[in-house]
N, C-alpha and C positions, 0 to 999 in steps of 0.2 A: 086802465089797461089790464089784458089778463095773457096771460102767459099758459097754454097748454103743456105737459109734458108729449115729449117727440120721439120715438124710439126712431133711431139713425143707424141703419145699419151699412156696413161699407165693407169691401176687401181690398187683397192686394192686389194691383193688374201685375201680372209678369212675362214676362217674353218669351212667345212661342219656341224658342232655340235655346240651345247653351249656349254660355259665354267661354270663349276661348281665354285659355291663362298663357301668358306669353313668360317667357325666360325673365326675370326682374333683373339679374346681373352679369348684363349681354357685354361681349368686349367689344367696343368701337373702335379700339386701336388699329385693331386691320384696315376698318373701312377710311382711317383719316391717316394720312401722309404729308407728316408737318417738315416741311421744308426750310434750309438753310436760309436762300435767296430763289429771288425770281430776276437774275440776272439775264439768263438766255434769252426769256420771253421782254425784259426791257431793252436791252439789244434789238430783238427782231423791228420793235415798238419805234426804237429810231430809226432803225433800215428803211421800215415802211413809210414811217414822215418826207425822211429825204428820197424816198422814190429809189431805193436801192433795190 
């Protein structure tokens, strides 16, 4: 067997667009609302069993 040398040439493909950089330490606190109990909503959950 014999073995050629190859010259290989290649780039980088990159993406026609920028990339957006978004906030890294966004507060989710607003968007989540941790609650005590889901008592009203287990109430309703029985009403509707018994057809109230």
């Amino acid at each position: 067997m014999q073995f050629d040398d190859e010259l290989v040439k290649g780039g980088i493909a990159l993406p026609d667009m920028s990339s957006i950089n978004s906030k890294k330490d966004f507060n989710f606190k607003r968007l989540i609302r941790v609650r005590e109990n889901f008592v009203p909503e287990m109430e309703n959950g029985i009403n509707d069993f018994k057809g109230n």
